[in-house]
C-alpha positions as CSV (number, residue, x, y, z in Angstrom):
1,X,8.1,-6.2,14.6
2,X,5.6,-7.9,16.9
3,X,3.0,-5.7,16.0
4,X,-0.5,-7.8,14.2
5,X,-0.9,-6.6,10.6
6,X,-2.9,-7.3,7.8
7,X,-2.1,-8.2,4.7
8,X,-2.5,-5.4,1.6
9,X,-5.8,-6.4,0.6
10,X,-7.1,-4.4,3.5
11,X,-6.3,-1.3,0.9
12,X,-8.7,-2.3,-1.6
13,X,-11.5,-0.1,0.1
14,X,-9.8,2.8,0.9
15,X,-7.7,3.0,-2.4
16,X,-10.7,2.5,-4.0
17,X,-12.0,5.8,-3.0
18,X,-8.8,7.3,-5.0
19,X,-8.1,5.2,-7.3
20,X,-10.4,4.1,-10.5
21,X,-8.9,0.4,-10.7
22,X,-8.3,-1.7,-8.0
23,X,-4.6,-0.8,-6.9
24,X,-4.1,-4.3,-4.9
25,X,-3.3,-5.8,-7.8
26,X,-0.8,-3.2,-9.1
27,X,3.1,-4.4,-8.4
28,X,4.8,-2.3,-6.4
29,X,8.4,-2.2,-6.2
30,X,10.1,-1.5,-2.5
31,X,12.7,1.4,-2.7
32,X,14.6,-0.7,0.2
33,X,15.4,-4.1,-1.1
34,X,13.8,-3.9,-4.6
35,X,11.3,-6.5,-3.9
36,X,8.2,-6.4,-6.4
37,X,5.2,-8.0,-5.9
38,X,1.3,-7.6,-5.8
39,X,0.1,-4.5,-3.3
40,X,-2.5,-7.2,-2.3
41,X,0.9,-9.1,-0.6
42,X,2.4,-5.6,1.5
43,X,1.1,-5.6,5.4
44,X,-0.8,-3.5,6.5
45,X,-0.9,-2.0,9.8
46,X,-4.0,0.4,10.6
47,X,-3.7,0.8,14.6
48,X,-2.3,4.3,13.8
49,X,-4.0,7.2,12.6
50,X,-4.1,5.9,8.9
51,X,-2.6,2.7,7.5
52,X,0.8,2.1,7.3
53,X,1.9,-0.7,4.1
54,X,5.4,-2.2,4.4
55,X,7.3,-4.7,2.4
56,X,7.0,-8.5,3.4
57,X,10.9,-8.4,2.5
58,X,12.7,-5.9,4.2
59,X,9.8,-4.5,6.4
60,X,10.6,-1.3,4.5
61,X,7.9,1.3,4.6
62,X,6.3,1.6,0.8
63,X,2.6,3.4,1.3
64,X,1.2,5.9,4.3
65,X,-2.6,6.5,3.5
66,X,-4.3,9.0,6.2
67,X,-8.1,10.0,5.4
68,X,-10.5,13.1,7.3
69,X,-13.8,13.5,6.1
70,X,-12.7,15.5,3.4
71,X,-9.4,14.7,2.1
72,X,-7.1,11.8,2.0
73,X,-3.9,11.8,2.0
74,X,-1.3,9.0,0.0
75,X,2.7,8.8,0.7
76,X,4.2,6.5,-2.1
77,X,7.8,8.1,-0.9
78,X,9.1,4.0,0.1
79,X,7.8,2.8,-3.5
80,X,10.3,2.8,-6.8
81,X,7.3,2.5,-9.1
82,X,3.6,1.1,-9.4
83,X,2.3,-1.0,-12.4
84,X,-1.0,-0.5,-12.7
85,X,-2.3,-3.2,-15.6
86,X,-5.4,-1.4,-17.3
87,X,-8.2,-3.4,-19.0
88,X,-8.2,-3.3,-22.7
């Protein structure tokens, strides 16, 4: 893709609004090539309605995040599993 992106960290806001801990750190693992790493590390492209994550790796898509006013929606369909660490 020729497309500009960002990298995952441009998540941290909007998941945020979701999400009680900060999800960029969580490891996600790509349902493609079974690449985990940091959600901080996915690119991110936002030019659409929503923002679009895919893996670094494969280019596989892992996250679809789409927000109105009053709802926002979250498609983890591309992503095996999410570790979350909590604080102790």
């Amino acid at each position: 893709m020729d497309q500009q992106y960002l990298d995952g960290n441009a998540l941290a806001g909007p998941l945020a609004e979701i999400f009680a801990v900060d999800v960029t750190t969580a490891d996600a693992q790509c349902g493609g090539c079974g690449r985990t790493g940091p959600v901080a590390t996915l690119r991110v492209y936002d030019r659409a309605p929503g923002m679009v994550a895919r893996c670094p790796g494969c280019d596989g898509v892992l996250l679809r995040l789409v927000r109105s006013p009053d709802s926002a929606w979250l498609d983890l369909r591309g992503t095996v599993r999410l570790r979350i660490a909590l604080p102790r």
